[in-house]
C-alpha positions in Angstrom: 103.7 78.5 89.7 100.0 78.4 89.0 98.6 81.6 87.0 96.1 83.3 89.2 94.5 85.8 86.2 91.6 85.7 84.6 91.5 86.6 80.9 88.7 87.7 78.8 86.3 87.9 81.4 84.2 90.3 82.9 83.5 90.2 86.7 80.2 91.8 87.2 78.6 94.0 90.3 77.6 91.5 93.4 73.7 90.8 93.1 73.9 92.3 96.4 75.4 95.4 96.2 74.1 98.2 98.0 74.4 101.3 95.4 73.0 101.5 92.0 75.9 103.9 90.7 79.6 103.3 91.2 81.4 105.1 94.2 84.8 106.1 94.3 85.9 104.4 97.6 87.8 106.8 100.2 90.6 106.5 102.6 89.6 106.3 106.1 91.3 108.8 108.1 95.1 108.8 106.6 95.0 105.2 106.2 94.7 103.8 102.4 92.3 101.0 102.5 92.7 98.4 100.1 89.6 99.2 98.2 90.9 102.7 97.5 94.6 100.9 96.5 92.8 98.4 94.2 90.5 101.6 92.5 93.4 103.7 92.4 95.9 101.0 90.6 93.4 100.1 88.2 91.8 103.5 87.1 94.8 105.6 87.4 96.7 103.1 84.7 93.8 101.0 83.1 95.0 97.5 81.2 98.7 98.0 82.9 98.3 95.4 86.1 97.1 92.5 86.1 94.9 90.3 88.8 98.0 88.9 90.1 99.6 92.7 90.1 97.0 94.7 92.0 97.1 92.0 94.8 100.9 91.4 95.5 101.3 95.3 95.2 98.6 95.8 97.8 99.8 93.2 99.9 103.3 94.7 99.6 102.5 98.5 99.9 100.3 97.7 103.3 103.0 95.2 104.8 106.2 98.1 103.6 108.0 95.1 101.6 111.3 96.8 100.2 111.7 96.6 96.0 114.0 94.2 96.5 112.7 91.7 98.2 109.2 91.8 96.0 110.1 89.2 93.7 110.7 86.9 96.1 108.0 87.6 98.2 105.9 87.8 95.1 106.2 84.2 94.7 106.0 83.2 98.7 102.5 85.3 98.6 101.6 83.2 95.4 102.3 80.4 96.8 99.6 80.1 99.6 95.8 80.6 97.8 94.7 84.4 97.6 91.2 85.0 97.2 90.8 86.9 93.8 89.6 90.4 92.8 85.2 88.8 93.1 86.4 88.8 96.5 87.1 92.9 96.1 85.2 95.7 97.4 85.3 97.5 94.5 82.8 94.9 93.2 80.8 94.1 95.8 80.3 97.1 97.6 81.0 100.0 95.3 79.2 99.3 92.2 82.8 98.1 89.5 83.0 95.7 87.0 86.4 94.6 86.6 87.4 93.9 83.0 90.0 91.5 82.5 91.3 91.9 78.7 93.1 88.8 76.7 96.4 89.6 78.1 94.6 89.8 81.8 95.0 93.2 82.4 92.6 95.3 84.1 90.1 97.8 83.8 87.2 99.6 86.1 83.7 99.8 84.8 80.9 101.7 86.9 77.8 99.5 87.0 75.6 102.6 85.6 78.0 103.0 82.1 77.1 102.4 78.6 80.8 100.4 78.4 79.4 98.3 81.7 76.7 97.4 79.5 78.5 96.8 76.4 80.2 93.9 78.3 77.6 92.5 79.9 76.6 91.9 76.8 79.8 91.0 75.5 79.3 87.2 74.0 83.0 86.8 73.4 84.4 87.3 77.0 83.4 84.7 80.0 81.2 86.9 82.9 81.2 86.1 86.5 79.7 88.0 89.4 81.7 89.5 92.1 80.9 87.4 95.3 77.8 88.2 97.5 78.3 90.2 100.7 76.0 88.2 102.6 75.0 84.5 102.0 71.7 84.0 100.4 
């Protein structure tokens, strides 16, 4: 199965996004949206999940897959392309970098931190930009 993680590599704030300091994203009504699930997963336990983690657990949590069945499903869900975490909210709307250590685990950065900045200017990690909102 192919490995869907990034390692070392910083995905940076969308050129496009509309804050200029990070937002903690909210549930709407007393539905969890995924942004909140992604932010929560990640800053409640940074450098524990992984890429691949935070999106199967998502996926699994919103479509009420039993324990059980998770591995299995883990690797039907793999198995069709998922768009990865540039794709995320938390980036391009919210104002998070997403740090991706060498193991590929995970960590939240707001956009306005002196950490945020320390990796942007991180010359031994790879930096990409969390995809634009609009096209441009």
């Amino acid at each position: 199965m192919k490995d869907n993680n990034y390692y070392a590599t910083f995905i940076e704030v969308a050129e496009d996004c509309p804050v200029t300091v990070a937002e903690i994203p909210v549930p709407k009504g007393k539905t969890k949206t995924v942004p909140v699930m992604q932010f929560e997963m990640i800053a409640n336990h940074p450098y524990r999940s992984t890429q691949e983690d935070v999106l199967f657990e998502v996926y699994a949590i919103r479509n009420q897959i039993p324990e059980e069945q998770r591995p299995a499903e883990r690797e039907k869900f793999f198995s069709k392309g998922q768009p990865c975490l540039r794709t995320s909210s938390l980036g391009k709307r919210y104002g998070w970098g997403i740090h991706h250590n060498s193991e590929g685990k995970l960590a939240l950065y707001a956009m306005e931190s002196e950490e945020y900045q320390k990796l942007l200017n991180d010359t031994s990690i790879k930096r990409v930009k969390a995809m634009r909102s609009s096209r441009g």
